[in-house]
N, C-alpha and C positions, 0 to 999 in steps of 0.2 A: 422471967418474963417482965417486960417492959407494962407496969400498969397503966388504966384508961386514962387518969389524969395526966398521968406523963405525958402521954402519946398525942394528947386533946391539947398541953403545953406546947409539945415540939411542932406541932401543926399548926397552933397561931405563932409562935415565932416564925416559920416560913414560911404564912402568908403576911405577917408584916415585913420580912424581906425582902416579901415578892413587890410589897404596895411601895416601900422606898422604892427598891429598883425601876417601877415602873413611874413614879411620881417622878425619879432623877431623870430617866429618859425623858420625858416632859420636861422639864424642867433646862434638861438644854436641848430639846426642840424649842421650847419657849425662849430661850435665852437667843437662841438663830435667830427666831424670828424676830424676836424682840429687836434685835442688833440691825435686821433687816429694815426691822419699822424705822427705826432711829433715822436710819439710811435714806430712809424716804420708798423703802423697797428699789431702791439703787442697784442698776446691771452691776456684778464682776466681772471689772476686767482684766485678766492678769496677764504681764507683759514680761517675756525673756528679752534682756537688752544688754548692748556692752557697755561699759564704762572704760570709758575715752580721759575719766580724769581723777583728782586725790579722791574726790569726796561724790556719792550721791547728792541729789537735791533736797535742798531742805524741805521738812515735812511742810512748812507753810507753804512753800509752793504746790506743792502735790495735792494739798489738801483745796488749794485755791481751782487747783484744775477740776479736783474730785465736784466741787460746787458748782463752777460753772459748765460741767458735762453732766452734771445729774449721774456719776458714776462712783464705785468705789475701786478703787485701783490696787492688785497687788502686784509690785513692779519687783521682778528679779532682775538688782545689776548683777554683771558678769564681766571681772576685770577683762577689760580687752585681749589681753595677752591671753589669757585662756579659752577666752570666749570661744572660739569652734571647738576644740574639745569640749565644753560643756553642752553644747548644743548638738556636737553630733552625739554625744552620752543619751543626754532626753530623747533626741531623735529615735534610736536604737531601743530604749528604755521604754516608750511610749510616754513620757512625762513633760512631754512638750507643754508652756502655756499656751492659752488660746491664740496672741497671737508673738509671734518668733519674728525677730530680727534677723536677717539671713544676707551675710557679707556676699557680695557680687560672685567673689572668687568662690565660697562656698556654696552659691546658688547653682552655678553651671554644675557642679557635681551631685547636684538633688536631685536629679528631673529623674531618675529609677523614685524617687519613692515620690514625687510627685506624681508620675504617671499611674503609679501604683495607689494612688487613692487616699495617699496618705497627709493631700489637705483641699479647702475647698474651694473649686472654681468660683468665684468670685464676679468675676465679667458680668455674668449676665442681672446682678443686684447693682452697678454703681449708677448707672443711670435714675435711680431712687434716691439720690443723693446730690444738694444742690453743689457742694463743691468734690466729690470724689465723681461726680460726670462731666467737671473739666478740665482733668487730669490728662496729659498731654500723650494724646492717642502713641506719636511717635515713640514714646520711653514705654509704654505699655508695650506694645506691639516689640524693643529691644527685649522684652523680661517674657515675652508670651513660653509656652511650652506647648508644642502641637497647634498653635493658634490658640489657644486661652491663657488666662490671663489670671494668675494665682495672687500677685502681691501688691504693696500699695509702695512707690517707691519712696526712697531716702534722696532728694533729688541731688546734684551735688555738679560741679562742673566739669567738663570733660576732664581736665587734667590740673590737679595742684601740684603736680611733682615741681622742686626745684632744689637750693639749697640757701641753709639757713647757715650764717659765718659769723665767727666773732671777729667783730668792725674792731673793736679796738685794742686784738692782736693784727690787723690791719694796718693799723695806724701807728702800733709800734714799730712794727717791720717797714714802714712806709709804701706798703703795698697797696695796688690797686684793689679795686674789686678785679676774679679772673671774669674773662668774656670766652675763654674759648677752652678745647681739655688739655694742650700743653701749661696756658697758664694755672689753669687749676692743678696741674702735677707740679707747677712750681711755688705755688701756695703752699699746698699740703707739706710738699718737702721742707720750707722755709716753717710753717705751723713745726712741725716735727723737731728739724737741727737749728733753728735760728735763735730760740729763746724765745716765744712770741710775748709770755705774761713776763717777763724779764726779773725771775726771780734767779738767774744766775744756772739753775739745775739744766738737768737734763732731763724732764718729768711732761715731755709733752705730746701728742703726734697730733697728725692731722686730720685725720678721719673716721669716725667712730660708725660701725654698720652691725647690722645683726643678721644672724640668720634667715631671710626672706631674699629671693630672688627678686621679688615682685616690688613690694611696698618701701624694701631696702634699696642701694644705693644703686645696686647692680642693672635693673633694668630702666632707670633714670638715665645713667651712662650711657648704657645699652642704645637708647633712644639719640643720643650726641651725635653716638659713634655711627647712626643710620641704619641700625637693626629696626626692622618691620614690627609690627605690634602684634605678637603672637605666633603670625602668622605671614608671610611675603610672596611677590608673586616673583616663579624663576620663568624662564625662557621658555615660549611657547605658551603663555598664558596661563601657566599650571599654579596651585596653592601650593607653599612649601616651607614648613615649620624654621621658624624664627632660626633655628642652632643650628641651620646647617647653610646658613651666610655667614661670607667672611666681615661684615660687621661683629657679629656674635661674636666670633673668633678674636677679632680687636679688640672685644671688647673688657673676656676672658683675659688677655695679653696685659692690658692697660690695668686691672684689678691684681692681676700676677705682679707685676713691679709695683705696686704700692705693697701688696702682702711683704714681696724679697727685700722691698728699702723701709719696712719697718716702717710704711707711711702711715697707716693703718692697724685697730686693735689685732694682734696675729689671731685673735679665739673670733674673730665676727664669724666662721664660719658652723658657732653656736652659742651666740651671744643674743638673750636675749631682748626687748624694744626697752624694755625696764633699764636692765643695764649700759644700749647702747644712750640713752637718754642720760643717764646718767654719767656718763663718763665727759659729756657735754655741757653740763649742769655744772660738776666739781672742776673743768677748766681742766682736765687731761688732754678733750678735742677741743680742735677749733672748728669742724665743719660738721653738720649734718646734711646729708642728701635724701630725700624723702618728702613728705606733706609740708610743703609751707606754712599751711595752716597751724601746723604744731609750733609753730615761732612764739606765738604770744603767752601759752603758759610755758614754753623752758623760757623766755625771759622774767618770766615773774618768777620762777623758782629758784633761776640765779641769782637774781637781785637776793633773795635771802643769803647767799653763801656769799658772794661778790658785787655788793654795790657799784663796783666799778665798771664790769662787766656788759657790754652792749652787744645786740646779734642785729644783721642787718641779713635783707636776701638777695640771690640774685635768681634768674628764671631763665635767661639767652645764657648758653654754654654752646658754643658753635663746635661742630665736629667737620669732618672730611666734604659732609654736602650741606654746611650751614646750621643752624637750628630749627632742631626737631624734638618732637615729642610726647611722647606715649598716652596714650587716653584709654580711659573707662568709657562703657556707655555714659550714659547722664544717668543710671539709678548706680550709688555706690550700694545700695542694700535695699531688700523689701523685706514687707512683711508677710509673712505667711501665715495662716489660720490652719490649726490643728483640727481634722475632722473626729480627733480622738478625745479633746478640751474640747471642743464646741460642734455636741452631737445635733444639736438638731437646727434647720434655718430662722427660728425667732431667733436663739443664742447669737447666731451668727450678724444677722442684721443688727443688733445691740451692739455688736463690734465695732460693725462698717459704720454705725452712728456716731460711734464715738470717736474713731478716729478721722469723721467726717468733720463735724464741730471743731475737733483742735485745727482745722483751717479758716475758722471764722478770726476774725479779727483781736477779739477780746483775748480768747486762749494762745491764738499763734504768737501775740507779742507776748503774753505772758512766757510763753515754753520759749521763745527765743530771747528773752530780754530779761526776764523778771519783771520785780516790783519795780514801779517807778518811784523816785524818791531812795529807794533804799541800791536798787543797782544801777540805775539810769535816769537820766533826765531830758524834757525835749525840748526841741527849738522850732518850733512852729510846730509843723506835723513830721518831722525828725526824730530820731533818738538821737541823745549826744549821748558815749560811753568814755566818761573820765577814766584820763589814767588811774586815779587814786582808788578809784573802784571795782579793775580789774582782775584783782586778788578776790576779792567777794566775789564776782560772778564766776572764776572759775571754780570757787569753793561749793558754791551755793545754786547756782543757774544751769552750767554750761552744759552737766550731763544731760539735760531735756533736749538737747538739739538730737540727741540718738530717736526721739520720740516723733521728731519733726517727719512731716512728709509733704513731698512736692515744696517745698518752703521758697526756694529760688525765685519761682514765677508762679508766686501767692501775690495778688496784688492784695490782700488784707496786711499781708507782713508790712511795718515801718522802713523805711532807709534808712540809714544809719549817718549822721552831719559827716561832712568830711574831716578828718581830724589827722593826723600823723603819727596813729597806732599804728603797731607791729601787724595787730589781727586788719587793720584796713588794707597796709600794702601789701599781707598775704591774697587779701580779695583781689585788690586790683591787678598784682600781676599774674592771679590765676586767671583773671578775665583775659589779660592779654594773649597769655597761653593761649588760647582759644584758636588764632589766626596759624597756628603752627602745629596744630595736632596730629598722630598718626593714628588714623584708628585701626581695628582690628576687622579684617574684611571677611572674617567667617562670624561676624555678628549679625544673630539673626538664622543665622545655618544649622544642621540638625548631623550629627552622628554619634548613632548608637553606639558602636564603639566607644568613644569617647566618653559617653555617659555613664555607660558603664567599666569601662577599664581605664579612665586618665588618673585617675590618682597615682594608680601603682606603676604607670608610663611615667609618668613625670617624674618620679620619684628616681628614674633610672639615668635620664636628664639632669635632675639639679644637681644629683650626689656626683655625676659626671664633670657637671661646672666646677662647684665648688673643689673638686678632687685637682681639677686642671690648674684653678685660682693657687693653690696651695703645693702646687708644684710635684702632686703624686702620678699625674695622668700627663703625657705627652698629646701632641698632637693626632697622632694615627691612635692611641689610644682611644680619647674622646672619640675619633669617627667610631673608631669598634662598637661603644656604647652607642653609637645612634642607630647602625646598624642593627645592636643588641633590640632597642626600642622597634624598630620596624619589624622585626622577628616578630615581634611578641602583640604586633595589631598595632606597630604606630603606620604599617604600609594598610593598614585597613582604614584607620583614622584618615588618612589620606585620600584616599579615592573616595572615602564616604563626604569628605568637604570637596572637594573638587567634581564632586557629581551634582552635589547641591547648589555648589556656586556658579555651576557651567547651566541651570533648569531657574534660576531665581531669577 
């Protein structure tokens, strides 16, 4: 038998392990709070974003914003390249942060779980807000779902597609810039068999693309050769998917002979942005077709490996009916608010406040410019951004532009001096872009179908193209698979935008 004093022992030892345990739970309740106080009792607010470059932003930026929002920030990058897999994982997971970054292309396939309740309407709070109520009804009204209105957009302009070249494989070959897509098959070929870096080898091609129909080279083309943007209209006023015009067709054709003449990496057809970037970086290509906007860090990247090295752009590639081409609405991405992170409406307005303020003046140059002095300097009421400092802000700055919203037509944002950067003449010939865009005339349209079954339609589509590009699929083949696709609800998808566009 266990004697009284034993038992009267083992009983104040586990009520003093009860008093620890419950003094530690205290202790970091306290330590919360504590952390909290520090804070100022400061909203969380945690943000899923991608990262578009090498480096996050430095903590003194983040912390500069954390000050002048009165907030504490826990900001999840998400390297670009993976970035919808990580978010449609959360998604599925319920681990979404409060609020989610949500690529255009990824948005059109959310509206199931948007309708399903799975974030918050929004609409009817921004009018409580002195700059999120003048936020441009049009691009709201492009992102609506059933007529409301879930995100805060990423503004961006209709179209930066073009191509970025290296000018001084240009200048060795004595080549023009091309203007139109025979000359550009005569560059590519000359980049390829000519010697363009003139080290004597045979170590070069012309065109470096990766697996994306969209973002990649392919529907940049696509748009030359006079294919519709998404969607086109056939005879008799009817809507009629992009792949089954003979632009499409040309334009598959035109990508087939750079695959056959070895213009091109032979693996783009799963080559990822990382490596089709790179392959342009180490001087293998001489052309990229995609975001202009991407000119300014692969020239600073090269400059590390090749001093010599220069990219210039070009944006007019004239096809059969002139130049054209392909546009986004004006949100390239919003943001969405998890109703699963942010349960209840004070939480939520603490969001919309915060990402209301980062359009005040003081936070919007900060998130787009940085420190002054250390990333930039002004010239009146200008920003001037020095070459020599362009390495630092893509180290240090440039991933807060993922955080921006409406930023375009913020009159709080700076102008930037005119100067004869890479990143200015990507602006300005994305502005020019403008006068030549095609857009997509089921924007704004609704089919369930689509919403519910385009991913695994499409997926029947590009493996079709790329199959064709790569010389496995013939002609009548590809039609097969379109027919396969209208089998399977792409003739549903059809009549559900052509009912909608024929009542709008």
């Amino acid at each position: 038998m266990v004697s009284r004093s034993k038992l009267r022992q083992g009983c104040t030892v586990l009520i003093i392990l009860m008093l620890i345990a419950v003094l530690a739970a205290g202790c970091t309740n306290g330590s919360t709070r504590e952390a909290a106080s520090d804070s100022g009792d400061r909203p969380v607010i945690s943000i899923m974003a991608p990262l578009h470059f090498p480096h996050p932003p430095i903590p003194e930026l983040v912390q500069e914003i954390e000050k002048r929002t009165n907030t504490k920030l826990e900001l999840n990058w998400v390297p670009d390249g993976i970035y919808t897999d990580k978010m449609n994982t959360a998604l599925t997971t319920n681990s979404l942060k409060k609020a989610t970054y949500v690529k255009y292309t990824d948005y059109m396939l959310m509206k199931n779980s948007i309708r399903s309740g799975a974030f918050w309407d929004i609409g009817p709070y921004l009018a409580a807000y002195p700059n999120l109520k003048r936020l441009n009804k049009e691009i709201l009204g492009q992102a609506a779902v059933d007529g409301k209105i879930y995100g805060l957009y990423t503004e961006r302009p209709s179209s930066r597609q073009g191509i970025i070249i290296r000018e001084d494989w240009l200048n060795n070959l004595k080549l023009a810039k091309p203007t139109n897509v025979k000359e550009l098959y005569e560059v590519l070929k000359a980049f390829t068999y000519g010697d363009p870096d003139r080290n004597g080898k045979d170590d070069t091609i012309g065109l470096t693309d990766r697996n994306d129909l969209v973002f990649g080279a392919f529907k940049t083309l696509s748009s030359y050769f006079g294919t519709p943007n998404n969607w086109g209209m056939a005879e008799g006023g009817k809507l009629m998917p992009e792949f089954e015009t003979q632009a499409y067709i040309d334009t598959m054709d035109y990508m087939k002979k750079l695959y056959d003449e070895k213009l091109i990496n032979s693996d783009f057809a799963v080559t990822s942005k990382e490596v089709q970037r790179d392959k342009l970086i180490r001087g293998i290509a001489g052309v990229y077709i995609g975001s202009m906007q991407d000119v300014q860090r692969l020239s600073d990247e090269v400059q590390l490996i090749n001093p010599a090295a220069k990219f210039t752009l070009v944006n007019h590639i004239e096809g059969p009916q002139g130049f054209r081409i392909w546009s986004i609405p004006n949100y390239s991405a919003l943001y969405l608010f998890s109703k699963k992170a942010i349960r209840t409406e004070a939480e939520l307005k603490q969001v919309l406040q915060f990402f209301d303020r980062t359009m005040d003046k003081d936070v919007a140059n900060l998130m787009k410019y940085g420190l002054e002095g250390r990333h930039y300097k002004t010239i009146g009421d200008k920003v001037q951004l020095l070459e020599e400092t362009s390495k630092i802000r893509v180290n240090e700055v440039n991933a807060l532009y993922a955080l921006m919203i409406a930023d375009l037509n913020n009159p709080q944002v700076k102008q930037v001096a005119e100067s004869e950067s890479l990143s200015q003449l990507a602006d300005k010939l994305s502005l020019d872009n403008e006068k030549y865009v095609v857009k997509d005339p089921t924007l704004g349209l609704e089919s369930k179908t689509y919403d519910e079954r385009g991913v695994e339609l499409y997926k029947i589509i590009s493996d079709a193209t790329y199959n064709y590009m790569l010389g496995k699929l013939d002609k009548a083949g590809f039609k097969q698979e379109i027919e396969r696709w209208k089998r399977n609800g792409g003739s549903q998808i059809v009549n559900e935008y052509n009912e909608a566009y024929s009542t709008k």
